[in-house]
C-alpha positions in Angstrom: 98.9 50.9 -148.7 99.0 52.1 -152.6 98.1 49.7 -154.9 98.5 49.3 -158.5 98.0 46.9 -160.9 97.0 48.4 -164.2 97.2 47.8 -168.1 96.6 50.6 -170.8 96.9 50.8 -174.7 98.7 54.6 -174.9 99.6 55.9 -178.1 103.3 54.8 -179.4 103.5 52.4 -176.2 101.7 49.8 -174.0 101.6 50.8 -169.6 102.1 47.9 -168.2 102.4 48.9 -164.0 102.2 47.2 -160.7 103.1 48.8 -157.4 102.7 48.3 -154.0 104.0 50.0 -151.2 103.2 51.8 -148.0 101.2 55.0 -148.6 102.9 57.1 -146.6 106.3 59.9 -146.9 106.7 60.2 -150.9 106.7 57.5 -153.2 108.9 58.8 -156.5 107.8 57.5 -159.6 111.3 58.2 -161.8 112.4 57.4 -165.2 113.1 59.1 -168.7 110.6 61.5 -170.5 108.2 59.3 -172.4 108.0 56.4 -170.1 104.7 56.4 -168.4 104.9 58.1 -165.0 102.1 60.9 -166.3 100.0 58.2 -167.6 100.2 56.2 -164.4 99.1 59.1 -162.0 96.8 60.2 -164.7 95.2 56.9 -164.3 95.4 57.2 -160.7 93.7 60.2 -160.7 90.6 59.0 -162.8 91.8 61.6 -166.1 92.5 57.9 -167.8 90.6 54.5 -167.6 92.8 52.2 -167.4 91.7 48.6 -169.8 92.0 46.6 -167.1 93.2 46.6 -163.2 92.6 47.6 -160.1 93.9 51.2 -158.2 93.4 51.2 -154.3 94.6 53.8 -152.0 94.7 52.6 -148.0 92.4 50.4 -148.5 89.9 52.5 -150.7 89.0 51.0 -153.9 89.5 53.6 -156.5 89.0 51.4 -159.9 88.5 47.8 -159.9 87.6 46.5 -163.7 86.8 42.9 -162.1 84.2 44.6 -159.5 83.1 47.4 -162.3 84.5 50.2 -159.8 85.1 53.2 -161.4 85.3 56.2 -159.1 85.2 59.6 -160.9 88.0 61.9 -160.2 85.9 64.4 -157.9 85.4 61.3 -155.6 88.6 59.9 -155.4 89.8 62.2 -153.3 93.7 63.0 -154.8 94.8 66.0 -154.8 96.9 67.1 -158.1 99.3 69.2 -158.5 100.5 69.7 -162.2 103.9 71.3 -164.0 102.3 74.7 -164.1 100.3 76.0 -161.4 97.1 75.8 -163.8 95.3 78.7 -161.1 92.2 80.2 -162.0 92.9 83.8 -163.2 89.6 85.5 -162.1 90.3 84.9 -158.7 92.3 85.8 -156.2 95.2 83.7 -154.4 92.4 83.5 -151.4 89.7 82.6 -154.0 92.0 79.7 -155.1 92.5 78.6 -151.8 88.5 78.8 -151.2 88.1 76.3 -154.2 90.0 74.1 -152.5 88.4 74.0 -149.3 84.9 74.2 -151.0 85.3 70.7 -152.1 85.0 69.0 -148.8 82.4 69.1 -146.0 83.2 70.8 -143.0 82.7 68.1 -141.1 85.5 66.1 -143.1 88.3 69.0 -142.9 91.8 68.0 -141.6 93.4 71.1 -142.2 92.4 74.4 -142.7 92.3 77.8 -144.6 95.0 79.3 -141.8 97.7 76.4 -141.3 97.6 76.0 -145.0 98.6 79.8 -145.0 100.9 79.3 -142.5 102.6 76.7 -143.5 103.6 77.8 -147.2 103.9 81.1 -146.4 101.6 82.7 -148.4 99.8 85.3 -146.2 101.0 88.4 -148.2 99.9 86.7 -151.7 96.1 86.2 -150.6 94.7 89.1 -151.9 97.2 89.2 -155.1 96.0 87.4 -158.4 97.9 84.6 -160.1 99.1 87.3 -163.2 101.2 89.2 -160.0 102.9 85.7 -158.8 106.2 84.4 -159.7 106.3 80.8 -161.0 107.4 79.3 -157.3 104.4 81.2 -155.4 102.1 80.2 -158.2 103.4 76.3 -157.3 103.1 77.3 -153.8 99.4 78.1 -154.0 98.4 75.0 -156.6 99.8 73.2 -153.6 97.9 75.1 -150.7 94.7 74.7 -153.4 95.3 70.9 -153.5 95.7 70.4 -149.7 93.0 72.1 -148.9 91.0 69.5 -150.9 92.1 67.4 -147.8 93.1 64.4 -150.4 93.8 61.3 -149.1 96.9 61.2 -151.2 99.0 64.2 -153.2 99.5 64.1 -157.1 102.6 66.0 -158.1 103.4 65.6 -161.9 107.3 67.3 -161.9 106.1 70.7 -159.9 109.1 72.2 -160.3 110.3 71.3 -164.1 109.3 74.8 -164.9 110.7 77.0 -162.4 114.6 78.0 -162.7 117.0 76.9 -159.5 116.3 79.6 -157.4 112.5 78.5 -157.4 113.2 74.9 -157.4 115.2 75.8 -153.8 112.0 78.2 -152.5 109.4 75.2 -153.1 111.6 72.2 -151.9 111.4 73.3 -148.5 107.2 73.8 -148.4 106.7 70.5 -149.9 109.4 68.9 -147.2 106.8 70.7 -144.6 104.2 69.1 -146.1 105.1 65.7 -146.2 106.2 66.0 -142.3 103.8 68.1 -140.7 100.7 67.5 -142.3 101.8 63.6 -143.1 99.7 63.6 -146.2 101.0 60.5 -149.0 102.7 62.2 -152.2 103.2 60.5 -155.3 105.8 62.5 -156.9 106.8 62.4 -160.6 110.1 63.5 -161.4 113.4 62.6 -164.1 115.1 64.6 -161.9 117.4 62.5 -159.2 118.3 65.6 -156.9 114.3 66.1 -156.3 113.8 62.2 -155.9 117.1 61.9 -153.5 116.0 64.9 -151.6 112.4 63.8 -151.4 111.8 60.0 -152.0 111.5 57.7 -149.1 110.3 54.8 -152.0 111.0 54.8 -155.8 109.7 53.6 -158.4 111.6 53.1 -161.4 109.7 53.1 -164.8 111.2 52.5 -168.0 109.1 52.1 -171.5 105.6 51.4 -169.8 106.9 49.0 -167.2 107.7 49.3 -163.5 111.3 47.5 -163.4 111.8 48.5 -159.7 110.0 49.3 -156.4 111.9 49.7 -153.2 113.2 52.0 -150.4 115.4 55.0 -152.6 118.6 53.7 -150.8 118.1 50.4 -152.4 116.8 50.7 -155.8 119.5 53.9 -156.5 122.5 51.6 -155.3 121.6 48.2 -157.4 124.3 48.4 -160.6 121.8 46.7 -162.9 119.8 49.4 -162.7 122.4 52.1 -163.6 121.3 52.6 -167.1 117.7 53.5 -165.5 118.8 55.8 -162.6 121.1 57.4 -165.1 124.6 57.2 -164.3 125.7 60.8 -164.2 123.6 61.3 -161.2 123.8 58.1 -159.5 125.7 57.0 -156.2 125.3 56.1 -153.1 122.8 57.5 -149.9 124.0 57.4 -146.6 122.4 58.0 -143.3 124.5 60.1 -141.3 124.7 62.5 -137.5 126.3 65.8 -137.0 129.0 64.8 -135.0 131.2 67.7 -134.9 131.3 71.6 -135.9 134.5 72.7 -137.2 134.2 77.2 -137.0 137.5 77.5 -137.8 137.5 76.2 -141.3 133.7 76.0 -142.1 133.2 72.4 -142.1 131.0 69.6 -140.3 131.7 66.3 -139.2 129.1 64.1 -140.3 128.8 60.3 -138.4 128.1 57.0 -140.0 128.5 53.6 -139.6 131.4 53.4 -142.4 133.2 55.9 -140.7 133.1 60.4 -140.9 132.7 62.3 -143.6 134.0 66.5 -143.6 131.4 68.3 -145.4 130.7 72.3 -145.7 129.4 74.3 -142.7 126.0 73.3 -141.5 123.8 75.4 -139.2 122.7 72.0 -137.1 122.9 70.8 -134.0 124.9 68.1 -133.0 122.9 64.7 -133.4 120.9 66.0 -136.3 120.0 63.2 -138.4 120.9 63.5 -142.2 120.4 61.4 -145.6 124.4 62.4 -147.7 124.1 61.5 -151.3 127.6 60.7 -152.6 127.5 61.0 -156.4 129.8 57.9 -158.2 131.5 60.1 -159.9 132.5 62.3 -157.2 134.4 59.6 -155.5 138.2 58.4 -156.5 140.0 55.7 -155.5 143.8 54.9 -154.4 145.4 51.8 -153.2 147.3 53.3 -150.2 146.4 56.5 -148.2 147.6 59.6 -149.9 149.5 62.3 -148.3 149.9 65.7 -148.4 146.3 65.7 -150.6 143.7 68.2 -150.4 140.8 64.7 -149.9 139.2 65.5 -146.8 137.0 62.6 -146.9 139.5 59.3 -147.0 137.8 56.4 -145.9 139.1 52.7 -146.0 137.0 50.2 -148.3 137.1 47.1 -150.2 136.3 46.5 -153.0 133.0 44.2 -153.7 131.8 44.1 -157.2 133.1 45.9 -160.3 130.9 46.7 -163.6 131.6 44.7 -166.5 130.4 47.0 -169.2 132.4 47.9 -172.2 133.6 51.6 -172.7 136.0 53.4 -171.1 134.4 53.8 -167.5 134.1 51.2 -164.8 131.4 51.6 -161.6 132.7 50.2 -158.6 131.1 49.0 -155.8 132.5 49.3 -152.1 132.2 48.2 -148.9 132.7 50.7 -145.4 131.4 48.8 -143.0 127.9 47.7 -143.5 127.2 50.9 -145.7 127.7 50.7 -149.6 129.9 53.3 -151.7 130.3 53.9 -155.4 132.8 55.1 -157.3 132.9 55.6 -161.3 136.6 55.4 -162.5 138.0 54.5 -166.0 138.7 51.4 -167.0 142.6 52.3 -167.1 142.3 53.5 -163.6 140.7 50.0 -162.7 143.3 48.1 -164.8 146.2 49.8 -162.9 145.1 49.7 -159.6 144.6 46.3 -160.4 140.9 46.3 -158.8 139.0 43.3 -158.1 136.5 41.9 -156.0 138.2 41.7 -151.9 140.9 44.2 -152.8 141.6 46.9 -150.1 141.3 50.7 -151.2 140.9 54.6 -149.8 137.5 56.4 -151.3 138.8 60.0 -151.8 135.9 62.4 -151.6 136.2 66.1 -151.8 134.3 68.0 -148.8 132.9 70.4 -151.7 131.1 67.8 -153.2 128.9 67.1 -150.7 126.8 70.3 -151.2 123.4 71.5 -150.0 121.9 69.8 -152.8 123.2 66.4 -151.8 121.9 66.9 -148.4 118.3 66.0 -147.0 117.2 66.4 -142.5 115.4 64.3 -140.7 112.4 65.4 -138.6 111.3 63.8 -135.6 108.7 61.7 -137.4 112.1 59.8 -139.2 111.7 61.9 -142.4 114.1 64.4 -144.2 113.7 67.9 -144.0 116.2 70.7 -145.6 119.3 71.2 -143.9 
């Protein structure tokens, strides 16, 4: 169990932040620049006291201002892992990795010099120093280094702001790995909602100092009130889905779900492979009757169940297929002329090419999501 219930006078701004949730998969701390989520894993962490409160990580009392705990950082336990790899540039990528491993007793090592090798796939780097890395082998070893600390839990403050796409697509997969084969908790910071969709299995919303939300990602990205939060360009919907069928011919998959099957492109998966589909709000369009001769190859029958009230020129809309939940972001002319309200019948329209890699996450065996 993470738990957090702290208070601290920062500069500009007052962090005001309770939490509690299982520690276990990755718990997302998400919101704007400049609203606390580096101050609250800073204070995790032991780099800030917090004024008053109490931090406990499964069941280990990390600070308690009521019971005068105050654990310094080296005994916490937490690994970190900041926006720059922040290696030390004497030594070598092995070096690095010894630092790590130095910090803990033999006798209290989980994991070791070789699977942590392994399993990032760093085994030609060792001998290289951080100068000859790029920025996503750099992030690979800071995370390798971290690990090897054998933390109980696994500080990443927005790893991979600094790195272009390409790097952003080499690390997501390692930390994926990590989370399911070595199980180890992550608390990942990020303002950016294809990490947190990919990643997450609970997010927590921050906004000026305050935790507003707490919840399992499916749950917290598809409540409306909180659209102005989760930022609306980015937000939607997350399914859970199978590979039902493989279509060679064209390049698609048939994806499975309770509201019905969605056409996406080709993915190398077996049939049953269990997948998390992020469908964006404003990748979705709506008609009153089915369309024909369309180039839509998702249509799926909805209704209507709640419609946004805010003023401007766009309207979110919230639908029902089956017992799963859609949104759709339209303009309020749109809205007006389909003559939308709450119980009204409608097709979602969803093109197959919007439901690319990036909106895609596996599951492993343990329940988790891997890449697909």
């Amino acid at each position: 169990m993470l738990e957090i219930d702290v208070s601290k006078a920062l500069r500009g701004f007052a962090l005001e932040a309770e939490v509690r949730c299982e520690a276990r998969g990755v718990t997302a701390l998400f919101g704007r620049s400049g609203a606390g989520k580096t101050s609250l894993i800073n204070l995790m962490a032991g780099l800030i006291r917090p004024d008053r409160g109490r931090i406990a990580v499964a069941g280990t009392v990390l600070f308690d201002s009521e019971a005068g705990i105050d654990l310094p950082p080296e005994r916490r336990r937490l690994g970190y892992v900041f926006q720059e790899g922040r290696l030390f540039p004497h030594l070598s990528v092995k070096g690095n990795l010894n630092y790590g491993l130095r910090r803990v007793p033999p006798a209290e090592r989980i994991v070791g010099l070789e699977q942590i090798v392994e399993l990032l796939g760093i085994a030609e780097l060792l001998e290289r120093r951080p100068r000859d890395l790029s920025g996503g082998e750099k992030q690979r070893v800071a995370l390798g280094r971290a690990l090897l600390a054998n933390p109980r839990l696994l500080l990443m403050d927005e790893p991979l702001s600094a790195l272009d796409q390409a790097r952003k697509d080499e690390v997501l997969p390692f930390i994926e790995r990590l989370r399911d084969e070595l199980e180890v908790p992550i608390v990942y910071v990020s303002h950016a909602m294809e990490e947190i969709v990919r990643l997450a299995d609970t997010l927590v919303l921050i906004s000026e100092g305050k935790v507003v939300a707490v919840g399992p990602l499916e749950e917290v990205t598809g409540r409306l009130d909180l659209r102005p939060l989760t930022g609306r360009y980015e937000a939607g919907a997350v399914l859970r889905a199978k590979v039902a069928g493989q279509d060679l011919a064209f390049g698609l998959t048939d994806l499975a779900f309770k509201g019905g099957r969605l056409r996406v492109p080709h993915l190398k998966l077996p049939l049953g492979t269990e997948l998390r589909v992020r469908i964006r709000a404003r990748d979705v369009a709506l008609a009153r009757t089915a369309p024909v001769d369309a180039s839509f190859l998702n249509v799926l029958p909805a209704r209507v169940e709640e419609i946004g009230s805010e003023e401007g020129p766009l309207r979110d809309v919230k639908l029902a297929l089956g017992s799963e939940t859609l949104w759709a972001r339209i303009t309020a002319r749109s809205c007006h002329e389909l003559r939308l309200e709450p119980a009204a019948e409608v097709f979602a329209l969803i093109k197959a090419v919007a439901l690319d890699r990036h909106s895609l996450g596996r599951r492993s065996s343990r329940g988790r999501f891997l890449e697909s």
